[in-house]
C-alpha positions in Angstrom: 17.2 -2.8 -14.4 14.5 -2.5 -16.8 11.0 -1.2 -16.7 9.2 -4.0 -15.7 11.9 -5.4 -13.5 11.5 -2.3 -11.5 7.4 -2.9 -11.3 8.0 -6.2 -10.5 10.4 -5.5 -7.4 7.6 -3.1 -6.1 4.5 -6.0 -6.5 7.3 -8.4 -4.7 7.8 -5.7 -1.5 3.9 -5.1 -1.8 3.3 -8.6 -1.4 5.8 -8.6 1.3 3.9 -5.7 3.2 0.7 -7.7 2.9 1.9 -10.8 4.3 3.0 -8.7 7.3 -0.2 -7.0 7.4 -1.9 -10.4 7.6 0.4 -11.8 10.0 0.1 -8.7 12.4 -4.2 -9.1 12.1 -3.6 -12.9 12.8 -1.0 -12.0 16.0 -3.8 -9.7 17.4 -6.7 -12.0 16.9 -4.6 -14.5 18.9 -3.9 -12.1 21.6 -6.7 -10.8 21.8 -8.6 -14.4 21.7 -10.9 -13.5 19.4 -11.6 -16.3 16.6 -14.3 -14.4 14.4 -15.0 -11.2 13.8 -13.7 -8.3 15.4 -15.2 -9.1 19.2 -15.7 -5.0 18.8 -11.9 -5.2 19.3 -10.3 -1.9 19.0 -7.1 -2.8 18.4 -8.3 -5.7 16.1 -10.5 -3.3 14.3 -7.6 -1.2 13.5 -5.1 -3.8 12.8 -7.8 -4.9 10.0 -8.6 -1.7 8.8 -4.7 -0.9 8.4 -5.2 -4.3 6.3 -8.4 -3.5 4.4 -7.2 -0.3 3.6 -4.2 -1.7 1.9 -6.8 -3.9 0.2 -8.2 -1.2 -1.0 -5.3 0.9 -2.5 -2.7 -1.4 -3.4 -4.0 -3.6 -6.4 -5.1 -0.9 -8.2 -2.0 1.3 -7.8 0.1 -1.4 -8.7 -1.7 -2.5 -11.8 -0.8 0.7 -13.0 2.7 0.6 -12.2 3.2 -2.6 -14.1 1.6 -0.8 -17.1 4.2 1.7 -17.2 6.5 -1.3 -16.8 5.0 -3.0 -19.8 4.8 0.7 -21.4 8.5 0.9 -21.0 8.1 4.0 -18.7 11.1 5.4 -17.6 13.1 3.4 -15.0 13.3 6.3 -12.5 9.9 7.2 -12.6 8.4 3.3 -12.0 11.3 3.8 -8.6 9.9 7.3 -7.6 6.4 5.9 -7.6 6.8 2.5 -5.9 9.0 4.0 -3.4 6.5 7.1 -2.7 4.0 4.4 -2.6 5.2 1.5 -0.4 7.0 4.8 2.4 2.9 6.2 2.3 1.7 3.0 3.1 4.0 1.9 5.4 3.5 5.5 7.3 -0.2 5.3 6.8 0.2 1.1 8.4 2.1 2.5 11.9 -0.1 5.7 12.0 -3.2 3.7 11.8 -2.2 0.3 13.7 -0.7 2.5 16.9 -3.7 4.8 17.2 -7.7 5.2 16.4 -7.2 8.4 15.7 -5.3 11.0 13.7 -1.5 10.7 13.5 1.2 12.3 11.4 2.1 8.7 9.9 -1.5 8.3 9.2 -2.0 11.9 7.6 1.4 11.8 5.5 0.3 8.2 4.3 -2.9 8.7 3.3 -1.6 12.2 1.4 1.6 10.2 -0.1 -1.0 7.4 -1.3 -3.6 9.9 -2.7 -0.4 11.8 -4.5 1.2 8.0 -5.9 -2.1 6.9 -7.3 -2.9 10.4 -9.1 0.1 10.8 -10.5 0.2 6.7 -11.5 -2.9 7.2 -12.8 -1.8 10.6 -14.9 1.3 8.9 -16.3 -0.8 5.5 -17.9 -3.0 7.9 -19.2 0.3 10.1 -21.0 2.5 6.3 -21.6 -0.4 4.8 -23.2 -1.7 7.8 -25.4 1.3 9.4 -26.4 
């Protein structure tokens, strides 16, 4: 597997995870018989903040690991990040969408996220300048 064949299996298991993350909002709506808005729905705020927040950190993230795929970044480390990355959001989705509050899958995501974008971030900055 190449460099950017490894990217591009991670954007096709992210877009995967959003499509379930779109579903599950749209399945809670229903439920919940709400058409627009959140109805100040709790569990239909926090399916769509589980959403949002994926929103939020996923484009960028992956843009950068399909740098380092066009970069020719090592294999292994394109596998270590998307795999970090889609485990932290995935932890970060259950934590959130089962609970308001804090939660370990909601702790460990957000950190695993925080940790995946840095060091994405970091290793652009070293493929493209050195």
């Amino acid at each position: 597997m190449t460099s950017i064949e490894a990217a591009i299996l991670y954007t096709g298991l992210f877009i995967i995870l959003f499509i379930l993350l779109k579903v599950n909002v749209g399945r809670v709506r229903s439920a919940e018989k709400i058409i627009f808005g959140d109805g100040a729905n709790e569990r239909l705020q926090r399916a769509q903040r589980v959403q949002g927040n994926a929103v939020e950190d996923v484009p960028v993230t992956l843009i950068g690991i399909v740098g380092l795929g066009v970069l020719s970044a090592p294999v292994l480390l394109i596998h270590g990040l998307g795999a970090l990355f889609l485990i932290g959001r995935v932890l970060h989705a259950v934590g959130l969408g089962g609970s308001s509050g804090g939660s370990p899958g909601r702790m460990f995501g957000t950190l695993l996220t925080a940790i995946v974008m840095l060091a994405t971030g970091i290793s652009c900055l070293w493929f493209a300048l050195f």
